[in-house]
C-alpha positions as MATLAB code, in Angstrom:
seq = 'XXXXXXXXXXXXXXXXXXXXXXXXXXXXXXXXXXXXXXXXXXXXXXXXXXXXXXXXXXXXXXXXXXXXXXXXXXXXXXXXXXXXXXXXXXXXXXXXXXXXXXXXXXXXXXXXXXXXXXXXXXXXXXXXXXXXXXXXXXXXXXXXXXXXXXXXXXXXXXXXXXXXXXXXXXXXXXXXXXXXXXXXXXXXXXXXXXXXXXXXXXXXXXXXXXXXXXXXXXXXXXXXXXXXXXXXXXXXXXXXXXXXXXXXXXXXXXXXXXXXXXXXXXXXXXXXXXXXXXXXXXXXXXXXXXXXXXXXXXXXXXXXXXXXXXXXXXXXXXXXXXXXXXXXXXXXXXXXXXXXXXXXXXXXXXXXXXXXXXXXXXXXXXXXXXXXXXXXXXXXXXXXXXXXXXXXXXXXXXXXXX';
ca = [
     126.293 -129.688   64.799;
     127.248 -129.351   68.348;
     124.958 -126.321   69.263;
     125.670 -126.559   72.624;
     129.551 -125.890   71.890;
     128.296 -123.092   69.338;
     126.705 -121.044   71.792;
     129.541 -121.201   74.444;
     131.941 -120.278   71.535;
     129.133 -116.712   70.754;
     128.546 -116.038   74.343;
     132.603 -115.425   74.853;
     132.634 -113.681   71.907;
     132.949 -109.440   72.330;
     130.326 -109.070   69.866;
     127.675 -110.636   72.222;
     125.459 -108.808   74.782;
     122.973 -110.401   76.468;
     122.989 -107.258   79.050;
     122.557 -103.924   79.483;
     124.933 -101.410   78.580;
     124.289  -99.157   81.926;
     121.307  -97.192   80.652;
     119.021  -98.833   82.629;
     117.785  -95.567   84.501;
     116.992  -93.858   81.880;
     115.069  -96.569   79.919;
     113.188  -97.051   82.934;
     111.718  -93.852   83.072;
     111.335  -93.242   79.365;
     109.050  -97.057   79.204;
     107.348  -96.110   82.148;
     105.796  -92.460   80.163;
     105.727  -94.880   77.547;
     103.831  -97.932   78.727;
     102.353  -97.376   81.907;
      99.472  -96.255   82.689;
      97.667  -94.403   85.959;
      94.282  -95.998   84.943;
      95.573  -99.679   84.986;
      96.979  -98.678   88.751;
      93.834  -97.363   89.775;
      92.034 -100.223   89.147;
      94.672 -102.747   90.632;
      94.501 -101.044   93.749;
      90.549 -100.965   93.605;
      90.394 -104.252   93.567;
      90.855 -105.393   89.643;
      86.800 -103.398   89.117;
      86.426  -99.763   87.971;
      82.654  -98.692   87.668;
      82.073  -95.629   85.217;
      78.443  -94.660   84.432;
      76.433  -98.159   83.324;
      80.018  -99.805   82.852;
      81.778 -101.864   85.275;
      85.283 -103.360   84.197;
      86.342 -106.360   85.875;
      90.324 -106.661   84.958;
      92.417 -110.309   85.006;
      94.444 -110.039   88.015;
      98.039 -111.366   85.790;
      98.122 -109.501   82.661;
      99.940 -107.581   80.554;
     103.450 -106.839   80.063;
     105.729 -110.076   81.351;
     109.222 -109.847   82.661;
     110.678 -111.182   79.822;
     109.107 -108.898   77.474;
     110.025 -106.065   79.385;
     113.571 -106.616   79.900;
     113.646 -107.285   75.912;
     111.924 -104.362   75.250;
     114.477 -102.330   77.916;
     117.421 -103.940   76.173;
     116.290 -102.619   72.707;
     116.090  -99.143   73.872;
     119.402  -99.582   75.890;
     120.993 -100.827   72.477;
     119.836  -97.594   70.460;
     120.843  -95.463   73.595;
     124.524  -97.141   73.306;
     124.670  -97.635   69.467;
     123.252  -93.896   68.755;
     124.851  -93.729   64.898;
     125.073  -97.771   64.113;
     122.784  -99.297   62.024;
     120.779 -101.907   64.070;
     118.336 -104.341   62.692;
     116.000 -107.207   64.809;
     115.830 -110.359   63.838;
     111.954 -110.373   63.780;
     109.299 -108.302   65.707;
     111.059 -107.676   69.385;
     107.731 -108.872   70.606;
     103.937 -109.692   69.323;
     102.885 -105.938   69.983;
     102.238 -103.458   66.906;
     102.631 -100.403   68.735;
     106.035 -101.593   70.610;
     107.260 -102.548   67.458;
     106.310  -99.146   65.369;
     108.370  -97.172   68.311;
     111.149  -98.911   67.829;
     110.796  -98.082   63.934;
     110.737  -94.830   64.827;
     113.746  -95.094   67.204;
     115.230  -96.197   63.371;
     115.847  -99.696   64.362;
     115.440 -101.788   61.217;
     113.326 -104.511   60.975;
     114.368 -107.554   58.860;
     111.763 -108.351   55.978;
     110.088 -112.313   55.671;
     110.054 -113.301   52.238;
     108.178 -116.395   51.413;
     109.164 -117.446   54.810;
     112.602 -116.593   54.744;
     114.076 -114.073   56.210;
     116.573 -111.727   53.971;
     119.446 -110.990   56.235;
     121.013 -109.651   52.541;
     120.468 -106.261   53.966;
     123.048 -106.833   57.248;
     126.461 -105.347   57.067;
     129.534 -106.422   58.716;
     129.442 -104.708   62.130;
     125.624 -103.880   62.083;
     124.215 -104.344   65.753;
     121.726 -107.070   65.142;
     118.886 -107.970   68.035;
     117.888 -110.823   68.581;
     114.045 -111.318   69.758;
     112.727 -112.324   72.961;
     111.424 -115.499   71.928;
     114.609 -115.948   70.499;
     116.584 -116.983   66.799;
     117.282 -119.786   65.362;
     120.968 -121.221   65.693;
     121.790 -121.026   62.027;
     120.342 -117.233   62.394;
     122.814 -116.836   64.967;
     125.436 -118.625   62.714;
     125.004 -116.337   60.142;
     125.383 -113.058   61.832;
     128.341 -114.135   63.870;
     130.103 -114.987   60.173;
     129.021 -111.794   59.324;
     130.956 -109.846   62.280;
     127.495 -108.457   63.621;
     127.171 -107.037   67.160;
     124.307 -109.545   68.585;
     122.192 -108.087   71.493;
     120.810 -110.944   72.620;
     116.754 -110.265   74.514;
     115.632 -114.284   74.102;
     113.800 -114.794   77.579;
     115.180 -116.736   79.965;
     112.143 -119.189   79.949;
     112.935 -120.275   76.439;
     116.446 -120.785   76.739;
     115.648 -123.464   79.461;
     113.330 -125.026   77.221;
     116.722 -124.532   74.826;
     118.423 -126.917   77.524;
     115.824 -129.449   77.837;
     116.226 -130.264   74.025;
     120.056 -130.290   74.317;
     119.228 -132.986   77.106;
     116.835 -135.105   74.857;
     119.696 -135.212   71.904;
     122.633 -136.041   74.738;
     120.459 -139.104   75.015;
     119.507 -139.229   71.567;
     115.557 -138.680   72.283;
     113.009 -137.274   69.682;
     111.973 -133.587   71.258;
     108.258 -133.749   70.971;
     107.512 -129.866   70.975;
     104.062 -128.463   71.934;
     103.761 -125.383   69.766;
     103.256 -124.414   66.333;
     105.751 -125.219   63.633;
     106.348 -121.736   62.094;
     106.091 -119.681   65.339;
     109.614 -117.708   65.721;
     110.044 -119.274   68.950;
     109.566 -123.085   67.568;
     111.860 -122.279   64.283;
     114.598 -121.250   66.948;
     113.872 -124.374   70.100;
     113.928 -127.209   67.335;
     116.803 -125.711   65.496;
     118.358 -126.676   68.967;
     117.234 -130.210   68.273;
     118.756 -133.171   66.641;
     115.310 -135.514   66.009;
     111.958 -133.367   66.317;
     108.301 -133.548   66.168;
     105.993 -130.467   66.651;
     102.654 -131.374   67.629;
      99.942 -128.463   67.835;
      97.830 -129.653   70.043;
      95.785 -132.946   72.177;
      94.145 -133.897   68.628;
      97.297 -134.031   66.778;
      99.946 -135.788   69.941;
      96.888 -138.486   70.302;
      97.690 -139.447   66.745;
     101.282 -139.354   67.157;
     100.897 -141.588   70.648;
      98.302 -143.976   68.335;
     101.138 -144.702   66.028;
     103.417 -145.303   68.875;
     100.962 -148.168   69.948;
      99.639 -149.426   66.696;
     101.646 -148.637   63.911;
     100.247 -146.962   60.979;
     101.053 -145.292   57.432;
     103.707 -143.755   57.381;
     103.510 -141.793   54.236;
     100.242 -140.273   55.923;
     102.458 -139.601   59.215;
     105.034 -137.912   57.668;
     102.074 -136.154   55.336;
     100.558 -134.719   58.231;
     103.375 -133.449   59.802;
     104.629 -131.364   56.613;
     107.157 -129.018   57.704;
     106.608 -129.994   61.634;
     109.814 -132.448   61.922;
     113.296 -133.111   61.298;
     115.155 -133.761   58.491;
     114.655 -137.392   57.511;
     112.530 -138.266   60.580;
     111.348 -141.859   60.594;
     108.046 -142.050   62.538;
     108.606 -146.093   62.607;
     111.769 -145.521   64.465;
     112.319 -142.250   65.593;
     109.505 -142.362   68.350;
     111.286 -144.554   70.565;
     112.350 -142.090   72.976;
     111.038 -139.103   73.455;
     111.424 -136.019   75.120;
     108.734 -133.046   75.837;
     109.148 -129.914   75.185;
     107.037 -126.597   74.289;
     106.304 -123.269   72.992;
     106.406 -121.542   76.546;
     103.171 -119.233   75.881;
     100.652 -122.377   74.647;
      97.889 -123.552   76.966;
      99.634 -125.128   80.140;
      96.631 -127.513   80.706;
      97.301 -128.892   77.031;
     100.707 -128.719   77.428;
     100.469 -131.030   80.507;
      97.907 -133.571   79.024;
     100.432 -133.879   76.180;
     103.046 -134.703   78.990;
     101.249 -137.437   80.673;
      99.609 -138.712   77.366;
     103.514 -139.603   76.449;
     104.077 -140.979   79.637;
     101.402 -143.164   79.619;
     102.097 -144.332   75.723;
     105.374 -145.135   76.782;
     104.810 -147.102   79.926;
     101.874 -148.684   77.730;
     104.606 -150.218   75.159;
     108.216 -150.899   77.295;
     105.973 -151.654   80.299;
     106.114 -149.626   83.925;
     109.950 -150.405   84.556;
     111.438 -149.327   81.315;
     110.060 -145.721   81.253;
     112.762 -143.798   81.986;
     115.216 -145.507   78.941;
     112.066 -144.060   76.930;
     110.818 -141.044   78.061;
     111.619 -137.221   79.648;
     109.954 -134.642   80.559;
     110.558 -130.958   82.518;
     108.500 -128.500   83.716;
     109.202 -125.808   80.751;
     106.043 -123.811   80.932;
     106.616 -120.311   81.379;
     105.300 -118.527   84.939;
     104.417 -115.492   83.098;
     102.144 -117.288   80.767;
     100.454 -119.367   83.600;
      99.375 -116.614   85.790;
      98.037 -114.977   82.823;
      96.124 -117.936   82.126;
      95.189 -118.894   85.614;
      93.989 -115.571   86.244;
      91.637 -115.586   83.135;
      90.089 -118.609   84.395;
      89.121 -116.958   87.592;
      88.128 -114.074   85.354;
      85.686 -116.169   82.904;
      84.203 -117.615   86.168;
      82.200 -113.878   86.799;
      78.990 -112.764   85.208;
      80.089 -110.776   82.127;
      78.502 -109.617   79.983;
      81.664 -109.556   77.223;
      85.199 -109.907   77.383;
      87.967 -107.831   75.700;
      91.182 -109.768   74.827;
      94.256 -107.092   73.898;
      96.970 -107.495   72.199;
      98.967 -108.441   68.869;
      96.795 -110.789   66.768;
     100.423 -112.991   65.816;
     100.653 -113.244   69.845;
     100.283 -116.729   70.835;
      99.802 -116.320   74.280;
      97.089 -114.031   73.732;
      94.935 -115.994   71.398;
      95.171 -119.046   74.278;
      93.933 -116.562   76.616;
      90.743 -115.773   73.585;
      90.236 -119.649   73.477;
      89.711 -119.727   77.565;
      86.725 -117.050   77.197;
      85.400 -118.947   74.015;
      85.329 -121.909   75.297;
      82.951 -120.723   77.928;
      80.722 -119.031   75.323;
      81.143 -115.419   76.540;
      81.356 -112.742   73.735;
      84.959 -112.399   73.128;
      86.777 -109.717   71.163;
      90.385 -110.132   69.913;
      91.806 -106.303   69.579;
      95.564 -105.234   69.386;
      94.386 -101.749   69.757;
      92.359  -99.553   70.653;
      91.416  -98.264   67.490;
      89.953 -101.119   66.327;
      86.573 -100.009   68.217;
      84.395  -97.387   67.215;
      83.285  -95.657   65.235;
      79.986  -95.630   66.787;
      78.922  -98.816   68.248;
      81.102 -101.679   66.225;
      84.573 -103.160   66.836;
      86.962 -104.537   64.323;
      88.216 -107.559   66.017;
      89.873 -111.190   65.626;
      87.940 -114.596   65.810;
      89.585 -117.075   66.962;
      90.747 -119.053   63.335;
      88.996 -116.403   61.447;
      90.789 -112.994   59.720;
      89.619 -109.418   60.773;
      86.010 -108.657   60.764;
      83.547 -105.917   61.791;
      81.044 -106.388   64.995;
      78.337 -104.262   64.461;
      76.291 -103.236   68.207;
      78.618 -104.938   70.024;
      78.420 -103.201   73.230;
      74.719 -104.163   74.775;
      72.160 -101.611   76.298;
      72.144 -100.759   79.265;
      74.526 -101.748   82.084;
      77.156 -104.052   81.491;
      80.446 -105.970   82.777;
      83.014 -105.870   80.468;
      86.007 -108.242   81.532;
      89.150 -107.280   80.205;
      92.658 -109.125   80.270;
      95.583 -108.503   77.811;
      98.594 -110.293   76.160;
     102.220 -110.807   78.111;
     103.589 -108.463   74.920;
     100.576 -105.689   75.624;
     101.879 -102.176   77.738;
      99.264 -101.172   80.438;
      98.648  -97.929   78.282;
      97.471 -100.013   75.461;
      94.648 -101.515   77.873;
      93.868  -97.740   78.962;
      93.376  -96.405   76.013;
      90.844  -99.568   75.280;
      88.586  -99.151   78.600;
      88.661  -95.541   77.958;
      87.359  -95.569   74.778;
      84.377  -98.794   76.133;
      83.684  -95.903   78.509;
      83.198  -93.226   75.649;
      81.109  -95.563   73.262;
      78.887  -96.424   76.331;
      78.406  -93.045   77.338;
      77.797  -92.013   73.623;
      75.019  -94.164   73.478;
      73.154  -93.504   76.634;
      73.558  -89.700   75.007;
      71.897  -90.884   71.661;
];
């Protein structure tokens, strides 16, 4: 289908917002008792350290809420505010943060239910307000509720609809999009649905193999195999990875992301040769600023002596489990929580590993005096992070008590 024509035809259409509706004042001040927090602006302005008793907490210097989850989260409340008697549903979470996501249940915003992977939009009425996610809804998702009559409040962030455009350039030029994410994150449903020939590739490992059978050849019953529910309909490997495009999931690793890029790039000048590259291969910078600085700034974080680091925010958040690998990978004591309830009581934490489901750290915090870095999620409100450091304080202080 011609998406591209689609979503010119939706954006003219009265039933689609993708702004406010004037409320913006008062949103502003209701997220800010909401979200923000006095703590968090204490220690920015000391520096990114706050030293309480035998704790010091060193803080990433990009964290937290982004400007695209913000302004989704704004527009949600804005919607509610307008639409104060309509039923309104979202597509999916409005972002990868539990607590976000229960206020807005209790604003009664409905939340659509996932059903063996499949979302049951049974339960939308003609003339339901309907918003869509920040990282966005598929086109036939968008299809659907404009058959329906729905009012669509549209949140996507502006960083994946230009990764949106850069797969509408690959099929103008009939390119395979070669998307760095993973294949059944919301945001990778809705980018390839934009596609015409796709390939999701999850990481280095996986793209190496692809770029191998670019070279050499291979089976392709094992390619296709591999890649179960990560391409196209009726993608060849043998001739659909002729030209390619690059594209991405805006919150993975943007140092993977890149060596993806240029591992293309060289694959392709490899096989048509130095002067044929561009009838062959494309590539723009999609990576989202938000999630760079976030990462960026846990690298310079990782780089101090800690002792542990604390990694917030909604274990289905894909951005924060890259900024969990970054701390890994550098073998400090990491713990994934979305809340701060997961620690205590007494001297354990309930926490993520990276691959792994939910477990219980028992003694997690050391004797004695520690630094405790702390960073947190683009979908994560400063209060969230408070509430965590104040309750590292507590446990600490507990135990010098005892």
């Amino acid at each position: 289908m011609d998406t591209k024509a689609f979503k010119r035809s939706l954006h003219s259409s009265d039933n689609y917002h993708r702004k406010g509706f004037g409320h913006e004042a008062e949103v502003a001040t209701q997220l800010q008792s909401e979200y923000q927090s006095d703590l968090i602006q204490e220690i920015r302005a000391n520096n990114y350290r706050l030293q309480r008793g035998n704790v010091t907490i060193l803080l990433a210097e990009a964290f937290g809420f982004c400007w695209g989850v913000e302004r989704a989260v704004a527009m949600a409340y804005e919607t509610r505010q307008h639409f104060p008697t309509e039923q309104i549903w979202i597509t999916n979470e409005i972002i990868h943060n539990p607590s976000v996501n229960q206020r807005l249940r209790d604003m009664q915003v409905g939340f659509i239910e996932v059903e063996k992977d499949q979302k049951d939009f049974s339960v939308v009425a003609s003339g339901d307000v309907v918003i869509l996610p920040a990282f966005g809804a598929s086109v036939q998702e968008m299809q659907l509720l404009n058959e329906k009559n729905c009012k669509i409040v549209d949140t996507t962030c502006p960083w994946v609809s230009k990764v949106w455009n850069t797969v509408e350039k690959h099929k103008k030029r009939d390119y395979t999009s070669i998307i760095h994410g993973k294949y059944n994150h919301e945001e990778t449903i809705a980018t390839s649905s934009f596609a015409d020939k796709y390939l999701v590739v999850l990481n280095l490992k996986q793209a190496e193999y692809v770029a191998n059978y670019i070279l050499n050849g291979g089976s392709r019953e094992e390619f296709l195999t591999k890649f179960t529910h990560a391409h196209s309909a009726g993608f060849d490997p043998d001739k659909d990875l002729e030209q390619v495009g690059i594209a991405n999931q805006t919150t993975m690793l943007k140092s993977e992301t890149e060596q993806i890029g240029k591992l293309f790039e060289r694959t392709m000048m490899k096989k048509y040769g130095p002067g044929e590259l561009n009838n062959h291969f494309q590539s723009f910078n999609t990576i989202c600023d938000a999630t760079q600085e976030r990462q960026d700034a846990m690298f310079g974080l990782v780089e101090e002596k800690l002792d542990l680091m604390v990694v917030i925010g909604g274990f289905n958040s894909s951005n924060t489990t890259h900024l969990q690998e970054i701390s890994v990978e550098r073998s400090i004591p990491s713990y994934h929580i979305d809340c701060a309830e997961r620690i205590g009581p007494g001297n354990q934490v309930e926490h993520k590993p990276l691959h792994r489901e939910l477990e219980v750290k028992e003694n997690w915090l050391p004797d004695g005096e520690i630094v405790v870095g702390v960073t947190s999620g683009a979908s994560t409100p400063d209060k969230v992070v408070e509430d965590a450091i104040e309750r590292i304080f507590e446990l600490k202080a507990a135990m010098v008590v005892v």
